[in-house]
Gaussian input, Z-matrix of N, CA and C with variables (Angstrom, degrees):
# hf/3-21g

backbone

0 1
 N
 C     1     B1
 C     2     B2     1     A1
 N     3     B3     2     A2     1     D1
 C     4     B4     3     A3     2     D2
 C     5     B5     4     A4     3     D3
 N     6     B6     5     A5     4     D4
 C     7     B7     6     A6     5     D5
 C     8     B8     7     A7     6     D6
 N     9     B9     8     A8     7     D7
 C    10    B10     9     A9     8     D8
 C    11    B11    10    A10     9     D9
 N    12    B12    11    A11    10    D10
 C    13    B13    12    A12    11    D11
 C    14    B14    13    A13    12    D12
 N    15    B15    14    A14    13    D13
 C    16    B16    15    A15    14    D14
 C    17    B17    16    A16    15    D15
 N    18    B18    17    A17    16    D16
 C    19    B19    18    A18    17    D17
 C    20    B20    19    A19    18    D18
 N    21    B21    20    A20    19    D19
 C    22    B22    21    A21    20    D20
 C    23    B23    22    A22    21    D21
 N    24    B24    23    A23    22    D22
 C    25    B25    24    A24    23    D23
 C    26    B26    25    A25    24    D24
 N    27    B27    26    A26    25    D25
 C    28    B28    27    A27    26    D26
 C    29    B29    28    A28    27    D27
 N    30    B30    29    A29    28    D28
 C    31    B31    30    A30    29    D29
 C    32    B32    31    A31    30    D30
 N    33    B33    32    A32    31    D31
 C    34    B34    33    A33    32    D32
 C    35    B35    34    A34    33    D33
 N    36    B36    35    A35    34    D34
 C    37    B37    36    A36    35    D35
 C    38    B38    37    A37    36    D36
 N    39    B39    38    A38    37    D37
 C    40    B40    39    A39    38    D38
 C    41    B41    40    A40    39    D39
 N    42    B42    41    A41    40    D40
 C    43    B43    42    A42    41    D41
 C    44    B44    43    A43    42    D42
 N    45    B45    44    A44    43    D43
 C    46    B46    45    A45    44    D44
 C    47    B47    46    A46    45    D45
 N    48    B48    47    A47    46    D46
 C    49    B49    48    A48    47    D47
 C    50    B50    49    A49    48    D48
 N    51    B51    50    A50    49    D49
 C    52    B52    51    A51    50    D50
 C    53    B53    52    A52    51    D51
 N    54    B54    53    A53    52    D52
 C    55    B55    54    A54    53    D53
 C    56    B56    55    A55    54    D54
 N    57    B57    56    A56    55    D55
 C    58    B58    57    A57    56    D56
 C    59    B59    58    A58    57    D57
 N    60    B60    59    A59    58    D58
 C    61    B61    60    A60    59    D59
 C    62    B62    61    A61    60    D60
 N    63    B63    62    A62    61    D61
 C    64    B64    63    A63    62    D62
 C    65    B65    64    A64    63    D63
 N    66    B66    65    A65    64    D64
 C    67    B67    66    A66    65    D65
 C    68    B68    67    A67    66    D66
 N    69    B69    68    A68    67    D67
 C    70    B70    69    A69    68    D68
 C    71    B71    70    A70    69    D69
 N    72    B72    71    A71    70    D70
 C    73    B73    72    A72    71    D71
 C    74    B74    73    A73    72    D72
 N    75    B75    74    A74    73    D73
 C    76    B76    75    A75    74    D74
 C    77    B77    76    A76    75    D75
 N    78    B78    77    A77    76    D76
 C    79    B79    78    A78    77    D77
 C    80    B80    79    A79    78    D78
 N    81    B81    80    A80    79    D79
 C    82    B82    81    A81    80    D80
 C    83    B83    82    A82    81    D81
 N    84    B84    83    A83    82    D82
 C    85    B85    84    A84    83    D83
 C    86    B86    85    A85    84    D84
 N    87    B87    86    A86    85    D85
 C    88    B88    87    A87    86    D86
 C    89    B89    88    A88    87    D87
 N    90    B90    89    A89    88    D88
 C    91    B91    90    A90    89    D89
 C    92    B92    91    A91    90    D90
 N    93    B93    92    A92    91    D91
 C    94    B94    93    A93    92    D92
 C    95    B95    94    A94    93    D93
 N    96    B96    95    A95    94    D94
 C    97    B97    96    A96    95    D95
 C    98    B98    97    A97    96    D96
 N    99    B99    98    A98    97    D97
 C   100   B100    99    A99    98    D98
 C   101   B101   100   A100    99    D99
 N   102   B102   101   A101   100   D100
 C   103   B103   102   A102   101   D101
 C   104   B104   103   A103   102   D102
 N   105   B105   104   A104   103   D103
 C   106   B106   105   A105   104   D104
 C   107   B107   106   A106   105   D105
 N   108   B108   107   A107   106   D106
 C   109   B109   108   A108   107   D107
 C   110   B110   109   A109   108   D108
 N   111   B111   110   A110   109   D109
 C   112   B112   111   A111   110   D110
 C   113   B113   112   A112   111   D111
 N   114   B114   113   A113   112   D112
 C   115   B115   114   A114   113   D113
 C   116   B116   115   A115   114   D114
 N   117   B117   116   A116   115   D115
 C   118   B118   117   A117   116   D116
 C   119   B119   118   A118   117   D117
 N   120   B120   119   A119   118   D118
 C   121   B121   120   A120   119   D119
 C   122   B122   121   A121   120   D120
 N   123   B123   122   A122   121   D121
 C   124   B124   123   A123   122   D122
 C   125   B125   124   A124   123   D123
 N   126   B126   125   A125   124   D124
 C   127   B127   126   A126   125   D125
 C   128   B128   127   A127   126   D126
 N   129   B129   128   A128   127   D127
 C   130   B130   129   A129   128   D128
 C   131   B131   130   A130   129   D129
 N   132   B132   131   A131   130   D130
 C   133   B133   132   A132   131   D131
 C   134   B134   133   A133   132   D132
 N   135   B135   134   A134   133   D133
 C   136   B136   135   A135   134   D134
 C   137   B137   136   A136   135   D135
 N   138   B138   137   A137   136   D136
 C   139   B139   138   A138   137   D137
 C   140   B140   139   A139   138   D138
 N   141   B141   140   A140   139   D139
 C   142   B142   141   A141   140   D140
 C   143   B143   142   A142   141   D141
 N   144   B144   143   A143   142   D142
 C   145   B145   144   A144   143   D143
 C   146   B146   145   A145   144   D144
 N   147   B147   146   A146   145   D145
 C   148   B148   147   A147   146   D146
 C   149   B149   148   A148   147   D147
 N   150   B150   149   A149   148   D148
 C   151   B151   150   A150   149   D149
 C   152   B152   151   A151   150   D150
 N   153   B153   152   A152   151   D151
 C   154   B154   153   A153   152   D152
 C   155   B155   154   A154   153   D153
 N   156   B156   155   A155   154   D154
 C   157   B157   156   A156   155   D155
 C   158   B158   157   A157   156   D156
 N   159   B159   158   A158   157   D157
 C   160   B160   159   A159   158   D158
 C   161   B161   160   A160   159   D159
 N   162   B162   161   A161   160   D160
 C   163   B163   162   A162   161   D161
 C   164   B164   163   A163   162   D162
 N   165   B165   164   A164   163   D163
 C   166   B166   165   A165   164   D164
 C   167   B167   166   A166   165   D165
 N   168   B168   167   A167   166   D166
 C   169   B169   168   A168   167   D167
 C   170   B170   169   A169   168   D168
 N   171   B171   170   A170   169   D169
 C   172   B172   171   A171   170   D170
 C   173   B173   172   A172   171   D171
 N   174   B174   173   A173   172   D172
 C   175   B175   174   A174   173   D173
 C   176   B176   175   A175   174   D174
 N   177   B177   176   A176   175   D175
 C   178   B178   177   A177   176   D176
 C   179   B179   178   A178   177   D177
 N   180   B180   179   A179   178   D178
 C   181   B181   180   A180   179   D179
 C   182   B182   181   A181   180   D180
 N   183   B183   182   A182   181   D181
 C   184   B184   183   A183   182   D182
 C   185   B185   184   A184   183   D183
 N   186   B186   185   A185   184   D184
 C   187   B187   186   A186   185   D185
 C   188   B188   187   A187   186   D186
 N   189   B189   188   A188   187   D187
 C   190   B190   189   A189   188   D188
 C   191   B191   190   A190   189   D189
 N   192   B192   191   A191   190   D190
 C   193   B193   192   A192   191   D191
 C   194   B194   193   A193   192   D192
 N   195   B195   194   A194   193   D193
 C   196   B196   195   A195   194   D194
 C   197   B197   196   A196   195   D195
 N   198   B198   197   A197   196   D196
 C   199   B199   198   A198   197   D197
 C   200   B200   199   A199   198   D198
 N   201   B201   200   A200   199   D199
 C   202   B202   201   A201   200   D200
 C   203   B203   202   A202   201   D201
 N   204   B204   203   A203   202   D202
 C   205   B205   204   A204   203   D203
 C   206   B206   205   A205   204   D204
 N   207   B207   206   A206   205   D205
 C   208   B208   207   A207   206   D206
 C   209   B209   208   A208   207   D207
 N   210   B210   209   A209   208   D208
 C   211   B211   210   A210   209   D209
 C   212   B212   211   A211   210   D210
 N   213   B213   212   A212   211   D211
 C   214   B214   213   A213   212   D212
 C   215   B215   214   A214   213   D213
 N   216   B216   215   A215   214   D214
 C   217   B217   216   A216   215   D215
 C   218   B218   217   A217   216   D216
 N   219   B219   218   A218   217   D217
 C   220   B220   219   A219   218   D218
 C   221   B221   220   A220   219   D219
 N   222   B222   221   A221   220   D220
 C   223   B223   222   A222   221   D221
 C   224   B224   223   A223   222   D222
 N   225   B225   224   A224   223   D223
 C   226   B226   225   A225   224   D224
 C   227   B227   226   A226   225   D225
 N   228   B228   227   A227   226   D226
 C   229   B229   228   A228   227   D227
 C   230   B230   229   A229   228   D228
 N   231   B231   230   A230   229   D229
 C   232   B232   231   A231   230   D230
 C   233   B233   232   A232   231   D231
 N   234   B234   233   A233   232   D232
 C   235   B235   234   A234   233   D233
 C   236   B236   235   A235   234   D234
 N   237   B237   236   A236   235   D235
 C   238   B238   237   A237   236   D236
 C   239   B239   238   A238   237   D237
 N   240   B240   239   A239   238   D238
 C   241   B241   240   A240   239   D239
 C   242   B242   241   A241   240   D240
 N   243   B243   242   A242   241   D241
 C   244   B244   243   A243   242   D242
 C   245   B245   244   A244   243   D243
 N   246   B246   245   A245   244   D244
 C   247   B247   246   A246   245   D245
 C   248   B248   247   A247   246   D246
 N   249   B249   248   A248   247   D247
 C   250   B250   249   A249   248   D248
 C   251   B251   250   A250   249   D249
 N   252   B252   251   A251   250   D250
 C   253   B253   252   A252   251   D251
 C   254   B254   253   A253   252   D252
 N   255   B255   254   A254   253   D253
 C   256   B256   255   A255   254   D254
 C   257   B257   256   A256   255   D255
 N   258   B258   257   A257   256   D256
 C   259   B259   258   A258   257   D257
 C   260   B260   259   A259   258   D258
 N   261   B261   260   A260   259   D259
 C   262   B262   261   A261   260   D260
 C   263   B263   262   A262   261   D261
 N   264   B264   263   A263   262   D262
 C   265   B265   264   A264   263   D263
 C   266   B266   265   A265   264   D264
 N   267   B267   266   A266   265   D265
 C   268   B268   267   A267   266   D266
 C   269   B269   268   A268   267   D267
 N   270   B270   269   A269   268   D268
 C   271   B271   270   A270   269   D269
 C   272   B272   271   A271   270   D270
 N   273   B273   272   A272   271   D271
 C   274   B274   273   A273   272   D272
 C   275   B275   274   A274   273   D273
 N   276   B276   275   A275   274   D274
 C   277   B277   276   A276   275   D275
 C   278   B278   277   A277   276   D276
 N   279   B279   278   A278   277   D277
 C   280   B280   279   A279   278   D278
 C   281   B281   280   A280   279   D279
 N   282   B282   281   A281   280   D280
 C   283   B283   282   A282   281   D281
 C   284   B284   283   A283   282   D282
 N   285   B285   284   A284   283   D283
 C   286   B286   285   A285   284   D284
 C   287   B287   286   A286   285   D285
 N   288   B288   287   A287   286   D286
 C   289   B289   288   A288   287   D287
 C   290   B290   289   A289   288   D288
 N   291   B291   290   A290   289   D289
 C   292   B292   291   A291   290   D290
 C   293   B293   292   A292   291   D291
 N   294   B294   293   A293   292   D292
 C   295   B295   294   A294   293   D293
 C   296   B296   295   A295   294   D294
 N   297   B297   296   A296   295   D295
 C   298   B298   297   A297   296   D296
 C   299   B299   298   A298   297   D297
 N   300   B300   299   A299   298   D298
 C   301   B301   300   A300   299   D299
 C   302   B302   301   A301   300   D300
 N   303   B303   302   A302   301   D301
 C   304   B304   303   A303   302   D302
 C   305   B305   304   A304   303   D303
 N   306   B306   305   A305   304   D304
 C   307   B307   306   A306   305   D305
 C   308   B308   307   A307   306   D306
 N   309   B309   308   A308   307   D307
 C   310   B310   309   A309   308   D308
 C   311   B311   310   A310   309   D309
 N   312   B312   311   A311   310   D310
 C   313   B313   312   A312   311   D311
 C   314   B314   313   A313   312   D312
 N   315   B315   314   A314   313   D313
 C   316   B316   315   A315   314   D314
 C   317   B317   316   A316   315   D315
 N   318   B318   317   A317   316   D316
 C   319   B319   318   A318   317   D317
 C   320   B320   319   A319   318   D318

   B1=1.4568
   B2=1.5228
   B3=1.4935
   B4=1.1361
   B5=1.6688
   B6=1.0035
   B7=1.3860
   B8=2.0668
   B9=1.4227
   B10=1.2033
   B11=0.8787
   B12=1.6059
   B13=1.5397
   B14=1.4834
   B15=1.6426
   B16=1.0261
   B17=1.5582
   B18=1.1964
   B19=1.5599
   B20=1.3104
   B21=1.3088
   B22=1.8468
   B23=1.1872
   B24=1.0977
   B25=1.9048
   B26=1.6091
   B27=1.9192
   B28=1.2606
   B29=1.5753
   B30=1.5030
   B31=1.2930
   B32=1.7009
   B33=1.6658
   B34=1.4395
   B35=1.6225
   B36=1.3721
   B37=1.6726
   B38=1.4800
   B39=1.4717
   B40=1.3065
   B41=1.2993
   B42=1.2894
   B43=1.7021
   B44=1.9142
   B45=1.1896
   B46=1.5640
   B47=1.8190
   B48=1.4971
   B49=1.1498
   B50=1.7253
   B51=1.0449
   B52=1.6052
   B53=1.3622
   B54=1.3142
   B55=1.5178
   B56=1.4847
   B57=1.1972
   B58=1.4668
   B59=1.5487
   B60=1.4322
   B61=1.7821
   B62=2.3477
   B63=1.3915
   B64=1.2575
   B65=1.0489
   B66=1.8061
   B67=1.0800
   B68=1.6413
   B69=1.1141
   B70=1.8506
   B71=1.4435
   B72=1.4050
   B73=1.3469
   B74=1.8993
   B75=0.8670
   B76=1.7690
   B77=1.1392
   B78=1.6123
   B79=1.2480
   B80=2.0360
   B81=1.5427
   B82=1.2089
   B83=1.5150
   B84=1.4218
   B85=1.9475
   B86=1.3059
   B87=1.0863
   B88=1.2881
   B89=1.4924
   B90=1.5053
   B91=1.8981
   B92=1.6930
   B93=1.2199
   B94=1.5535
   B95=1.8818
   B96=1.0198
   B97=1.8871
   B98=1.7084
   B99=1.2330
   B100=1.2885
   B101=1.5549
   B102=1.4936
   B103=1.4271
   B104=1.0188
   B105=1.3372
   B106=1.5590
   B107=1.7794
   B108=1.2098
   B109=1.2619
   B110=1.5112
   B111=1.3105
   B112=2.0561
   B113=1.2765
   B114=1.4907
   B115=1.5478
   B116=1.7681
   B117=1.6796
   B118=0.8138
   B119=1.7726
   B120=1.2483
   B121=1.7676
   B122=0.7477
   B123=1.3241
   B124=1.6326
   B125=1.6522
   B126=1.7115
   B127=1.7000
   B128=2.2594
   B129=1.3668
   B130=1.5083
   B131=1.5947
   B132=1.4776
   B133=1.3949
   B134=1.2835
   B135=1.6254
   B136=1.6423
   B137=1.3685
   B138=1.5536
   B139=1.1456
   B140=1.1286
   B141=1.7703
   B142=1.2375
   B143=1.5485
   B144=1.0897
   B145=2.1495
   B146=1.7782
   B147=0.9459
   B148=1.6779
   B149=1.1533
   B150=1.9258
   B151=1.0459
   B152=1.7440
   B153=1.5341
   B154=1.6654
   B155=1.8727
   B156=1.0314
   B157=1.6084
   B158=1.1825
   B159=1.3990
   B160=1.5633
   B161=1.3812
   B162=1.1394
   B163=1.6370
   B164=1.7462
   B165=1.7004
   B166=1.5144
   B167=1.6194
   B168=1.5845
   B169=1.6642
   B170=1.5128
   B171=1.4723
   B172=1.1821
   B173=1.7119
   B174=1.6843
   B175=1.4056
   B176=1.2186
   B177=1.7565
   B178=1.3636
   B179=1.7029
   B180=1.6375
   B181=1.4835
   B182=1.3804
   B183=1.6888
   B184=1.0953
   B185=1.8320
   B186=1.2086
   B187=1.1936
   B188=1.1689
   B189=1.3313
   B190=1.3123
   B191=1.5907
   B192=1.4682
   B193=1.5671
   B194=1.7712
   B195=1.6549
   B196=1.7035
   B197=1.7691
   B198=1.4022
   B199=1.7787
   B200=2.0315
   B201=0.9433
   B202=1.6304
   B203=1.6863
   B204=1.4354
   B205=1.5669
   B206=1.8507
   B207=1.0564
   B208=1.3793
   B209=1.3320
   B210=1.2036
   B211=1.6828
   B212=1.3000
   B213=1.6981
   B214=1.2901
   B215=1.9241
   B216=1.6474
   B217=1.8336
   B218=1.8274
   B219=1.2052
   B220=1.1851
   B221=1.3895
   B222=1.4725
   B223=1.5714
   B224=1.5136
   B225=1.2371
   B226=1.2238
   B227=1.8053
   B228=0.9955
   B229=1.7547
   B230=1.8015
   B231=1.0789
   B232=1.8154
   B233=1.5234
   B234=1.3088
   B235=1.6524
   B236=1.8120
   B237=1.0473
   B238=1.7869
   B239=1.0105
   B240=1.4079
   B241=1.4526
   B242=1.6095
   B243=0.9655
   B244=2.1369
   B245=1.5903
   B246=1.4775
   B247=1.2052
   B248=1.5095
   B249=1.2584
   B250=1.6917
   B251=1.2933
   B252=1.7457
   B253=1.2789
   B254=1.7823
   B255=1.5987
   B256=1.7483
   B257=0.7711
   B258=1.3852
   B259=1.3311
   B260=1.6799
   B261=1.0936
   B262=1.3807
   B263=1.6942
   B264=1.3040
   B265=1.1474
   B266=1.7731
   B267=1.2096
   B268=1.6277
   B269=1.0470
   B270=1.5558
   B271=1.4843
   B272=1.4179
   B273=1.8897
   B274=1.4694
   B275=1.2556
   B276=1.5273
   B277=1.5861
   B278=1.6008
   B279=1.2875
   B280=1.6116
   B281=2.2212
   B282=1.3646
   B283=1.4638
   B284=1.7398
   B285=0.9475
   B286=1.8733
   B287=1.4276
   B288=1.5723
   B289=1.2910
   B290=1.4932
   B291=1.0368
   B292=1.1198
   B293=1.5750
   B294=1.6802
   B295=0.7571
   B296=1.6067
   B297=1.1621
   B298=1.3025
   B299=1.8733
   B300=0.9765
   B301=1.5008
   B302=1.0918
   B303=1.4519
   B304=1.3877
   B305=1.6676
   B306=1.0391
   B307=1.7216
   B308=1.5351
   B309=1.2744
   B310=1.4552
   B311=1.7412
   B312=1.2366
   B313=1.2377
   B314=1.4704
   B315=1.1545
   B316=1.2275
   B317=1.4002
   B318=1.3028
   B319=1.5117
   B320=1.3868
   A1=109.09
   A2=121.37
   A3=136.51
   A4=120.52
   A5=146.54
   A6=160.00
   A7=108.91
   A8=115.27
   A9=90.12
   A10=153.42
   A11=170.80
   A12=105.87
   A13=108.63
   A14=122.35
   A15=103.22
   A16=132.44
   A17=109.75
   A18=110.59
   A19=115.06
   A20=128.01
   A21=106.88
   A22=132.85
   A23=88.74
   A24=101.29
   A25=106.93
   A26=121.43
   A27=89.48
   A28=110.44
   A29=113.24
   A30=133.59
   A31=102.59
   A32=89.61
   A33=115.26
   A34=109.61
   A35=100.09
   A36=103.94
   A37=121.30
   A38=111.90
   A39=99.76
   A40=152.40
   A41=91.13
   A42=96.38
   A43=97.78
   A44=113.92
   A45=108.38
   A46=114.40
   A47=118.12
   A48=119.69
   A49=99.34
   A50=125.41
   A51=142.94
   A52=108.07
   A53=117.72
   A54=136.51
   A55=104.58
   A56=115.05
   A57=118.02
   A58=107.95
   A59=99.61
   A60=86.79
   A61=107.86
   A62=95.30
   A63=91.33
   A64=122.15
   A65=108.83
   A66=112.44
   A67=122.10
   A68=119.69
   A69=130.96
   A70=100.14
   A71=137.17
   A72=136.87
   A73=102.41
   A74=109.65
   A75=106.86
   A76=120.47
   A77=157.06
   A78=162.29
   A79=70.61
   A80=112.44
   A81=135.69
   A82=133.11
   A83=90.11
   A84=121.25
   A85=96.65
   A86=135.95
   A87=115.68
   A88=127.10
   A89=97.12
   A90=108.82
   A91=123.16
   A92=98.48
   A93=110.89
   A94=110.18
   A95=84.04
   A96=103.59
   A97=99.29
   A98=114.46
   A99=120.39
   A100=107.83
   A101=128.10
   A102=122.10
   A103=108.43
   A104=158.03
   A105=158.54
   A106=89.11
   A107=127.38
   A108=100.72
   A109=161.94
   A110=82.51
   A111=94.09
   A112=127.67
   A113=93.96
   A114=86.14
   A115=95.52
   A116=120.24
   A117=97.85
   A118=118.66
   A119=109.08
   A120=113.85
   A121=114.10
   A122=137.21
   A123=134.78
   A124=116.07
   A125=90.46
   A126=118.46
   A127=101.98
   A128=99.26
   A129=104.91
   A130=101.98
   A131=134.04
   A132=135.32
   A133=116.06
   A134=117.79
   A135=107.24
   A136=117.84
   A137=125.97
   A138=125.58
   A139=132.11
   A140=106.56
   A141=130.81
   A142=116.92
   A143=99.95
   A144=111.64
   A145=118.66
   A146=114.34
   A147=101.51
   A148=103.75
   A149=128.08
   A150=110.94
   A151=116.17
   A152=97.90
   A153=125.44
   A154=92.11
   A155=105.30
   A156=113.76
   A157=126.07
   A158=108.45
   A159=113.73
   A160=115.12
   A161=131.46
   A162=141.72
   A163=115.80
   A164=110.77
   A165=103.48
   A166=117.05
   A167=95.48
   A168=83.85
   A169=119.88
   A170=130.58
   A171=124.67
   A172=101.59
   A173=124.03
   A174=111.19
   A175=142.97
   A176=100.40
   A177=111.90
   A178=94.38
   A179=111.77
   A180=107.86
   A181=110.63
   A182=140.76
   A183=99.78
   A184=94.29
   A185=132.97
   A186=126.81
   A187=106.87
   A188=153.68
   A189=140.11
   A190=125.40
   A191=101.04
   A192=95.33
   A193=120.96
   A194=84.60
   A195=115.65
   A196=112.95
   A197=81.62
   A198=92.23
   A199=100.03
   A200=106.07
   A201=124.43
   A202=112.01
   A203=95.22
   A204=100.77
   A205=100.00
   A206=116.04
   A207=106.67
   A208=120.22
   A209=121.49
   A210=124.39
   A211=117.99
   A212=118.85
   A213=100.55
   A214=111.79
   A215=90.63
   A216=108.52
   A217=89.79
   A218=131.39
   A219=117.98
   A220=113.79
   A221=135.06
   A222=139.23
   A223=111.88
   A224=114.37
   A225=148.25
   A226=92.13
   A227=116.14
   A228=124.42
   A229=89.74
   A230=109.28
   A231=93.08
   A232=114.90
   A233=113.55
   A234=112.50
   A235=88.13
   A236=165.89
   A237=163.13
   A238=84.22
   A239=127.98
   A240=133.82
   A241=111.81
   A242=105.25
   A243=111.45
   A244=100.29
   A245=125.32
   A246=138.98
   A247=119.02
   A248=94.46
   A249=111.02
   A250=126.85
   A251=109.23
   A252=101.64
   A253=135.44
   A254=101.87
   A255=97.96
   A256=100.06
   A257=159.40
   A258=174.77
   A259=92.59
   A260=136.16
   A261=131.20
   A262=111.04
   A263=119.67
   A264=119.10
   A265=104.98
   A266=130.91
   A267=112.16
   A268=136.61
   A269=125.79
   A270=119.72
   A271=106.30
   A272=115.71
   A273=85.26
   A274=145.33
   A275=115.04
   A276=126.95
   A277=105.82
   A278=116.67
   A279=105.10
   A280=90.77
   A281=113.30
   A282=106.34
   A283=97.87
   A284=130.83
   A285=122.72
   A286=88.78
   A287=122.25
   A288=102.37
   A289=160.38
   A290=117.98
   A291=140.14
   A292=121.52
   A293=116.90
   A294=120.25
   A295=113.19
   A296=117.90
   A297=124.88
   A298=88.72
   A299=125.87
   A300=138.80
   A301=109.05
   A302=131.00
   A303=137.44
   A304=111.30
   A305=98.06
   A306=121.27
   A307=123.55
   A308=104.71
   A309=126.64
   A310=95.38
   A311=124.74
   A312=106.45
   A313=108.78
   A314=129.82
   A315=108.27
   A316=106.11
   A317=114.43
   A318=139.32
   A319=117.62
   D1=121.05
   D2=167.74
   D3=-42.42
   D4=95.84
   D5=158.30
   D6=-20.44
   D7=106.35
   D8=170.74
   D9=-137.42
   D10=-148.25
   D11=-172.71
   D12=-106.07
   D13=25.58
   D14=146.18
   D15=-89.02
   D16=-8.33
   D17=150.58
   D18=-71.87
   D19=-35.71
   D20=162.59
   D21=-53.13
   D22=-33.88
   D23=-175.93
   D24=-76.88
   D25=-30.01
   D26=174.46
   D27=-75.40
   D28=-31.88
   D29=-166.50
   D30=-18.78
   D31=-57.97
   D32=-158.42
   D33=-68.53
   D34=-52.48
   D35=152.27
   D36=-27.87
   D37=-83.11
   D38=158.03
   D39=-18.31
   D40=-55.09
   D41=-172.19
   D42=-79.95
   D43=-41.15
   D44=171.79
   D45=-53.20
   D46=-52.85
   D47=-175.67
   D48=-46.48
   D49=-54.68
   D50=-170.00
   D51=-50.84
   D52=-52.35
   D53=162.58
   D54=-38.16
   D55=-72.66
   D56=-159.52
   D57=-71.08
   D58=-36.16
   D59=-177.23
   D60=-57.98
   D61=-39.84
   D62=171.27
   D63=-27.77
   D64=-76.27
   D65=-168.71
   D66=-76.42
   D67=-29.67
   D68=-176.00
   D69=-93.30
   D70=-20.13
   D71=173.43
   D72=89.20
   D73=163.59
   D74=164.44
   D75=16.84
   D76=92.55
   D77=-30.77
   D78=174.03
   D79=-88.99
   D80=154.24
   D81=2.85
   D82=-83.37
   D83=155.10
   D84=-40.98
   D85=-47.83
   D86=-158.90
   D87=-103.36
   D88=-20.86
   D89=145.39
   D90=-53.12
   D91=-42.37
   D92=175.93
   D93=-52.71
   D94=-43.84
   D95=-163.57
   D96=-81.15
   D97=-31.96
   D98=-174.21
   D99=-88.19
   D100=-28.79
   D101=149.19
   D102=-73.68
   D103=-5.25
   D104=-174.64
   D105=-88.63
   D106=-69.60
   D107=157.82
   D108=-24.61
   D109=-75.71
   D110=157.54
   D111=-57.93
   D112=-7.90
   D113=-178.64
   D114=-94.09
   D115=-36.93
   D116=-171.81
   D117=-79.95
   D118=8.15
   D119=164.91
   D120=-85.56
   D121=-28.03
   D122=-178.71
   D123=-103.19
   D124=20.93
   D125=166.04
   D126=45.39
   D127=20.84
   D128=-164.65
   D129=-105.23
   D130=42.54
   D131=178.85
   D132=-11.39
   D133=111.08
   D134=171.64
   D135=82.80
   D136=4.00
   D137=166.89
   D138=-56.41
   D139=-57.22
   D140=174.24
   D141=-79.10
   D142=145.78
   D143=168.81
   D144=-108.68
   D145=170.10
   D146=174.03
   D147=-90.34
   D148=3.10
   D149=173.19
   D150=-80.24
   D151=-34.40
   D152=163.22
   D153=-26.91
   D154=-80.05
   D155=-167.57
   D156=-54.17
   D157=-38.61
   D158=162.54
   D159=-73.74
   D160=-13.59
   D161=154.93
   D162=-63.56
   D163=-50.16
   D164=154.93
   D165=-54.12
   D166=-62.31
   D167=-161.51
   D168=-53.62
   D169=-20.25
   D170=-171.50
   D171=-89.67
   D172=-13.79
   D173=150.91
   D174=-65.13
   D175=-19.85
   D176=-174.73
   D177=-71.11
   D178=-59.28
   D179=-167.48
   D180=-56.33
   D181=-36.67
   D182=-164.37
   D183=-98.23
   D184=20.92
   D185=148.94
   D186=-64.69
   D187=-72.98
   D188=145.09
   D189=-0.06
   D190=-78.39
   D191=172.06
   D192=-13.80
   D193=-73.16
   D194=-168.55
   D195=-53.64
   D196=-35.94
   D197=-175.08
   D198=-67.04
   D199=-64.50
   D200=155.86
   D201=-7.65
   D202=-68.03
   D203=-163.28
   D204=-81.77
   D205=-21.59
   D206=174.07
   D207=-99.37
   D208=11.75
   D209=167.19
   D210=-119.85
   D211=83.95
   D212=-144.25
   D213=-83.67
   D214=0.72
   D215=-175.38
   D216=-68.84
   D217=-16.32
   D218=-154.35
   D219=-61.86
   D220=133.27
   D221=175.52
   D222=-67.93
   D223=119.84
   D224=180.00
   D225=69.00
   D226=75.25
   D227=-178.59
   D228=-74.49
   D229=-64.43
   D230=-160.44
   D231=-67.58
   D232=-24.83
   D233=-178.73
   D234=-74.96
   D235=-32.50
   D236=-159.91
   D237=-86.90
   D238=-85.04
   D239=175.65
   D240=-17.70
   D241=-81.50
   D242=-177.40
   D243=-45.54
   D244=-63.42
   D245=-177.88
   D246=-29.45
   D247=-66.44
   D248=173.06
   D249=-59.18
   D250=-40.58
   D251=156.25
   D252=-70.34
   D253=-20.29
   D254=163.91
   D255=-72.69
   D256=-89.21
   D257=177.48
   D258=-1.73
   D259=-71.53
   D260=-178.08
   D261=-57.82
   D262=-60.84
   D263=178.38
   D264=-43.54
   D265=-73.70
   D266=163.92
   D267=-39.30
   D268=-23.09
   D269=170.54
   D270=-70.60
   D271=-50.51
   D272=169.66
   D273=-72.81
   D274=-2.10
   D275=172.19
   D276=-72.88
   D277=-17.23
   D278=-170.03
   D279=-107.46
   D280=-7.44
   D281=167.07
   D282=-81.06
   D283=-16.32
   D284=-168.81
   D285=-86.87
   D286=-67.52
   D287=153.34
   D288=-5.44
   D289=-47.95
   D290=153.11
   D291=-59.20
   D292=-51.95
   D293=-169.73
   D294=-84.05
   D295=2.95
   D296=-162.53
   D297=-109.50
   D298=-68.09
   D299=175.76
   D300=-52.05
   D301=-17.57
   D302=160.63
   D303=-67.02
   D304=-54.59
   D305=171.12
   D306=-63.46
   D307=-13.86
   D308=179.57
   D309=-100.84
   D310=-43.14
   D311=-158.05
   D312=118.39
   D313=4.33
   D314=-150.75
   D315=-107.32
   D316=-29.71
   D317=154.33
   D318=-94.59

């Protein structure tokens, strides 16, 4: 069976998601902790969720994306471009996440 690149692209997902939990610990945990923050900057306790955040972060990337595909002078345009789209595709794999471990109990 021919390899294709939407199996690279999750591949790569993967292997990045895997990366980061290494190094940042809990993919999850750390959405949690990262609205535990914002909430306490925006002095608003409990406002935010890590699903909240994984809802920013996947605006930021495909604001990126978009910004990307319409500037085509942009320096290193296809690595931002590719980037942003792994990068988004894992934020929403770690929001299903969430929502599932939420549903589990686990959060």
């Amino acid at each position: 069976m021919n390899k294709t690149i939407t199996a690279e692209i999750l591949q790569e997902c993967l292997d990045i998601h895997k990366d980061r939990d290494k190094q940042y610990g809990s993919s999850e945990k750390s959405f949690k902790e990262i609205a535990d923050i914002a909430n306490s900057l925006l002095m608003e306790e409990g406002s935010r969720t890590a699903t909240d955040i994984a809802i920013c972060m996947i605006a930021t990337k495909l604001h990126r994306y978009q910004f990307a595909i319409q500037n085509t002078d942009l320096p290193n345009r296809e690595k931002v471009i590719h980037d942003s789209l792994i990068d988004c595709i894992n934020y929403l794999a770690i929001m299903e996440n969430i929502r599932i471990n939420r549903n589990n109990k686990k959060f």
